[in-house]
C-alpha positions as YAML, in Angstrom:
chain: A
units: angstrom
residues:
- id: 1
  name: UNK
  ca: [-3.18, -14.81, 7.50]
- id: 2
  name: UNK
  ca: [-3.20, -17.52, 4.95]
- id: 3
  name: UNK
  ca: [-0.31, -18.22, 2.34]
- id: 4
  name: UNK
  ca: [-2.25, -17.34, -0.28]
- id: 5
  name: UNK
  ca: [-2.87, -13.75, 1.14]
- id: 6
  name: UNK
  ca: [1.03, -13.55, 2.51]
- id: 7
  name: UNK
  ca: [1.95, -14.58, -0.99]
- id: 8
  name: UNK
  ca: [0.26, -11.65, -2.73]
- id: 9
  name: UNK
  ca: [1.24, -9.10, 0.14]
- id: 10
  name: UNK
  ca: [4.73, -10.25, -0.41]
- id: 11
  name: UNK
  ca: [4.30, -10.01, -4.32]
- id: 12
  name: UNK
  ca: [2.64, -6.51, -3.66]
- id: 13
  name: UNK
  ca: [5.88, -5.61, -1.60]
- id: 14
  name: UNK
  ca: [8.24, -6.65, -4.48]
- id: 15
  name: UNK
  ca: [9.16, -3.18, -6.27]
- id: 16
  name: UNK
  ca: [10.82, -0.32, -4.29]
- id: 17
  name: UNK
  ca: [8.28, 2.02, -5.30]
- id: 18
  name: UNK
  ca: [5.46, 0.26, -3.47]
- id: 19
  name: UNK
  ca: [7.26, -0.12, -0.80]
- id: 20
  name: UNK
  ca: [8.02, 3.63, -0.82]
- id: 21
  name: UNK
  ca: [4.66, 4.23, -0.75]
- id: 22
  name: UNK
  ca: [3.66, 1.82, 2.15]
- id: 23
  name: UNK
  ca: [6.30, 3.75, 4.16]
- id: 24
  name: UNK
  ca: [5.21, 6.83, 3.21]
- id: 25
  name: UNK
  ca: [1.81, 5.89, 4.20]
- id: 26
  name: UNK
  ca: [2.57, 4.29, 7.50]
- id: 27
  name: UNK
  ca: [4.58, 7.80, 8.52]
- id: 28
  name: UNK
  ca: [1.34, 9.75, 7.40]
- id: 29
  name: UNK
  ca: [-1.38, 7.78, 8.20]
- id: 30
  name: UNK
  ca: [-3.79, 9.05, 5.34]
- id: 31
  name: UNK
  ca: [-3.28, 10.48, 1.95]
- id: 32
  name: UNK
  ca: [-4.62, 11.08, -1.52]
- id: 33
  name: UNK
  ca: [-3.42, 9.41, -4.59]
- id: 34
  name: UNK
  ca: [-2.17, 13.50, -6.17]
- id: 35
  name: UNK
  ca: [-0.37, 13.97, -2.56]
- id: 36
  name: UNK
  ca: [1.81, 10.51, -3.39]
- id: 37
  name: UNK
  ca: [2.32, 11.46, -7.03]
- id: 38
  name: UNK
  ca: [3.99, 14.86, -5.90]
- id: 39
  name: UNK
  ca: [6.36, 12.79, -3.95]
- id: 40
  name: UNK
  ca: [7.50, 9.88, -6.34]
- id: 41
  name: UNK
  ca: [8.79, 11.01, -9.90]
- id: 42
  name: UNK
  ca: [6.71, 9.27, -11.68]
- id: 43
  name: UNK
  ca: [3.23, 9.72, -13.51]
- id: 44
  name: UNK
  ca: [-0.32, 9.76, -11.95]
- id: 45
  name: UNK
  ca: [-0.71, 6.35, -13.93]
- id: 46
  name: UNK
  ca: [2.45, 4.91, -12.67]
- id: 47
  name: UNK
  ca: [1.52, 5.55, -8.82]
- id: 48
  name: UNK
  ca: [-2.46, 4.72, -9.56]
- id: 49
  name: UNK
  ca: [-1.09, 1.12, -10.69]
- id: 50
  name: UNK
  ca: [1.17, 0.79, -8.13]
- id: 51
  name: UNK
  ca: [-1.61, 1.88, -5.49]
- id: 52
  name: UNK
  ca: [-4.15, -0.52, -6.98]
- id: 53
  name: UNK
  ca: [-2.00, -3.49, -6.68]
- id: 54
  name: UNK
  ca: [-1.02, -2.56, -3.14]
- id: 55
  name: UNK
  ca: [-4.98, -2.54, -2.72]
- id: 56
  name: UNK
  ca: [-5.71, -5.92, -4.47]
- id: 57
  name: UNK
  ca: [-3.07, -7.38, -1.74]
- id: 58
  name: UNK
  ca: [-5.16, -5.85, 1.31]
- id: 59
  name: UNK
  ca: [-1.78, -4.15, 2.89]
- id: 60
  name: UNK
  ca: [-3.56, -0.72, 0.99]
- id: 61
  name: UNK
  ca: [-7.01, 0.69, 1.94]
- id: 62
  name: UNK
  ca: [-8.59, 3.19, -0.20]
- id: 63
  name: UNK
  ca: [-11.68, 4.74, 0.22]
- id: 64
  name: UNK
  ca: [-13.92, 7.29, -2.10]
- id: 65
  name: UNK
  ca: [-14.89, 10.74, -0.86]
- id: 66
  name: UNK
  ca: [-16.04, 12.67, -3.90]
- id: 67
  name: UNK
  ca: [-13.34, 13.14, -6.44]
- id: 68
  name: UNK
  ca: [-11.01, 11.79, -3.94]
- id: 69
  name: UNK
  ca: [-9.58, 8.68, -2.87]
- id: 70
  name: UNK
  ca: [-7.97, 8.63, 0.19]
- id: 71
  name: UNK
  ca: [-5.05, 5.63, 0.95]
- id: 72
  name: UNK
  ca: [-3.90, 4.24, 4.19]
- id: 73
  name: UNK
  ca: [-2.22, 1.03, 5.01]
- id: 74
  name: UNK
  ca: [-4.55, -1.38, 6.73]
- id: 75
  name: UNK
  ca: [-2.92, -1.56, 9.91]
- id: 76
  name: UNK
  ca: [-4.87, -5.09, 10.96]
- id: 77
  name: UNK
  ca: [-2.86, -6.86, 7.83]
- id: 78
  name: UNK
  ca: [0.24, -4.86, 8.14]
- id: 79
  name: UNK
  ca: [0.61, -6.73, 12.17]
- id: 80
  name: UNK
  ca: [0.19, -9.92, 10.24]
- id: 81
  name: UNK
  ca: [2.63, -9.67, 8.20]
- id: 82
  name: UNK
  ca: [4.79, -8.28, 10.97]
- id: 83
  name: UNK
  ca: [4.10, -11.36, 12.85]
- id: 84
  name: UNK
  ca: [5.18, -13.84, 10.21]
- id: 85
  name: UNK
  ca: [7.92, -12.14, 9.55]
- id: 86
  name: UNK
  ca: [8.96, -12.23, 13.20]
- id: 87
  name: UNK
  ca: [8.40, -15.46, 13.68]
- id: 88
  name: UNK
  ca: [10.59, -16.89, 10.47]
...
């Protein structure tokens, strides 16, 4: 992974709600953006800004089915970061 892209997963990673959410997406693999809202006390705005930033950074998937979008971590970019982060 390049600095550039560490740099905005790190960014991405810099308020506790995101990484709430990243956590709460590791531990259930898949889930839609009204499932995460009825966890975090905040609004449906709040968590949809929070989940597209997380998505701009690439550590966030989401993907359109209907009405839906579903969110998952990208588990390819999460090892990266692991790695780095190991090897500091």
């Amino acid at each position: 992974m390049e600095s550039a892209q560490l740099a905005k997963v790190f960014k991405a990673l810099g308020h506790p709600t995101r990484i709430r959410i990243v956590q709460h997406l590791i531990e259930i693999d898949t889930c839609i953006c009204g499932e995460i809202v009825g966890i975090f006390p905040y609004s449906q705005s709040t968590i949809s800004q929070h989940l597209k930033i997380l998505k701009e950074s690439g550590i966030v998937c989401g993907e359109v089915e209907g009405p839906k979008t579903y969110f998952c971590v990208d588990k390819a970019v999460l090892n990266q970061l692991k790695q780095f982060v190991n090897a500091l």
